[in-house]
C-alpha positions as CSV (number, residue, x, y, z in Angstrom):
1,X,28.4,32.6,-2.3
2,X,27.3,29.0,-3.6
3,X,25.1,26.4,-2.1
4,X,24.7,22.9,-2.9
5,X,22.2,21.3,-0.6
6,X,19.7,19.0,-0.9
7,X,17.0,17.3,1.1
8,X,15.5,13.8,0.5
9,X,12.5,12.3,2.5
10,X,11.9,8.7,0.6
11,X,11.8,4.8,0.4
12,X,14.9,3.1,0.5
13,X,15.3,0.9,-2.2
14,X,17.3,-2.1,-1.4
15,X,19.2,-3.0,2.1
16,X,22.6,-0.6,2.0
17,X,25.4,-2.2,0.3
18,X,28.8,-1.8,2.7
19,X,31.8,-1.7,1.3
20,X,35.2,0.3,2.7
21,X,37.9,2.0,0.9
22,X,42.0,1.4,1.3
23,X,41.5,3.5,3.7
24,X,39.7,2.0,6.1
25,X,36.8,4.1,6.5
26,X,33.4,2.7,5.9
27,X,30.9,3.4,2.7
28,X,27.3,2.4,2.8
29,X,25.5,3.1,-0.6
30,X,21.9,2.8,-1.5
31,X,18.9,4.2,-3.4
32,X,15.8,6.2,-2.1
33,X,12.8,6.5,-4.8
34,X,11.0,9.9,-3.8
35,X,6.7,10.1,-5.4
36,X,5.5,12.9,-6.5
37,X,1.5,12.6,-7.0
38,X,-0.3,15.0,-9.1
39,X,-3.7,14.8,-11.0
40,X,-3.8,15.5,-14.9
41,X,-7.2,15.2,-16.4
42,X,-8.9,13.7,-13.3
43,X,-6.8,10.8,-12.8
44,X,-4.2,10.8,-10.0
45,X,-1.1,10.1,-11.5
46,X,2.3,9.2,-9.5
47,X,6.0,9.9,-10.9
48,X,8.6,8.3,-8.9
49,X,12.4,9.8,-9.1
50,X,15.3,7.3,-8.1
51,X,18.1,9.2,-6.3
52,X,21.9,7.4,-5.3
53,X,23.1,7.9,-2.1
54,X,26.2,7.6,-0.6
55,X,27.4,7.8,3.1
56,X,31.1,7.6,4.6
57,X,32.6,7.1,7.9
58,X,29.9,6.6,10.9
59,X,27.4,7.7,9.1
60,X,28.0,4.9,6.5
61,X,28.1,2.6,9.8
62,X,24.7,3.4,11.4
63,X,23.2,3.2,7.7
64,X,24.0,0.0,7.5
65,X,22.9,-1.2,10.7
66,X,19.9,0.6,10.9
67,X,18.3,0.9,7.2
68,X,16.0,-1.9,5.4
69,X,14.5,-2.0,2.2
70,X,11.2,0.0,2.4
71,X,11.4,2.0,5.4
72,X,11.0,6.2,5.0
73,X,14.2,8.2,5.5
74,X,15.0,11.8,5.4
75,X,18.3,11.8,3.9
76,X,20.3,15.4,3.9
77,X,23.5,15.9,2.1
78,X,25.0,17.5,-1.7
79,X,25.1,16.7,-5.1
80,X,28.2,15.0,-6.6
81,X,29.1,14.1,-9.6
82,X,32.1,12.3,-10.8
83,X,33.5,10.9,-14.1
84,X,36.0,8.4,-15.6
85,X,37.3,6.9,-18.6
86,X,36.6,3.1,-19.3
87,X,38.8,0.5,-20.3
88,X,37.6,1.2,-24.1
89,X,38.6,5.4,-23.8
90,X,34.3,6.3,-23.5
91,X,33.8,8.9,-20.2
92,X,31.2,7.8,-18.1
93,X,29.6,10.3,-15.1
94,X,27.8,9.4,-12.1
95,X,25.8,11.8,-10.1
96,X,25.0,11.1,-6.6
97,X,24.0,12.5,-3.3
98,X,26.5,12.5,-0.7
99,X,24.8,12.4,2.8
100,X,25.7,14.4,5.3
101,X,22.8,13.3,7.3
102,X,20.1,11.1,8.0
103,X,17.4,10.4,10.3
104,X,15.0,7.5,9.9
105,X,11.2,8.7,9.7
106,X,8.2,6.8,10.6
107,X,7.1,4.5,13.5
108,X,9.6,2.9,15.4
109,X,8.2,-0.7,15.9
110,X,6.6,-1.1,12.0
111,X,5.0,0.4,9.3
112,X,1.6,-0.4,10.2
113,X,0.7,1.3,14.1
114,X,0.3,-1.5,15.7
115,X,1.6,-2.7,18.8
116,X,3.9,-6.0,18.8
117,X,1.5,-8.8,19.8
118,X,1.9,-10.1,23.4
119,X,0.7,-13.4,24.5
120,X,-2.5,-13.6,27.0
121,X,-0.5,-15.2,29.9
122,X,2.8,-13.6,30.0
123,X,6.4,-16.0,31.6
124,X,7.9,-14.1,34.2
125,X,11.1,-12.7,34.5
């Protein structure tokens, strides 16, 4: 029995770039930065870890539509990585998560609480 599984709650780094493959189907690809805070000698320190992500198909889709630069994710997928051989002969790898999920995290109309502002003397419909 194997497993390769990994879970990812994090800031998106950059708006998902879309692309699509001779196939058709859609790929969005983007970057979450995870923090991890810890204290070492009294002072709070914070490491941040940089993880690639890629999503196919609909999920790739509704990534695309629905992610920004900034917001929280919980991203759910494996670990892939791939290799080639460059124009020059040198082997190059890439390892990236492949989502197999995601569900954005956080409030739902902005980062900070807050209500959108209405004006004191409503239009009618």
């Amino acid at each position: 029995m194997s497993l390769n599984k990994i879970l990812l709650i994090g800031n998106l780094g950059s708006d998902p770039e879309m692309r699509s493959l001779p196939s058709g189907k859609k790929v969005a690809q983007f970057a979450v930065a995870t923090n991890r805070r810890y204290k070492l000698e009294g002072q709070v320190r914070v490491e941040t870890e940089w993880f690639q992500i890629a999503a196919f198909g609909r999920l790739a889709e509704i990534c695309g539509e629905f992610l920004k630069k900034g917001k929280p994710v919980f991203i759910e997928g494996r670990i892939h990585t791939r290799s080639w051989i460059d124009q020059s002969g040198q082997k190059h790898y890439r390892t990236q998560v492949v989502a197999e999920g995601m569900r954005m995290i956080g409030k739902a109309n902005g980062s900070d609480g807050r209500q959108p502002e209405q004006s004191e003397d409503p239009e009618p419909f």
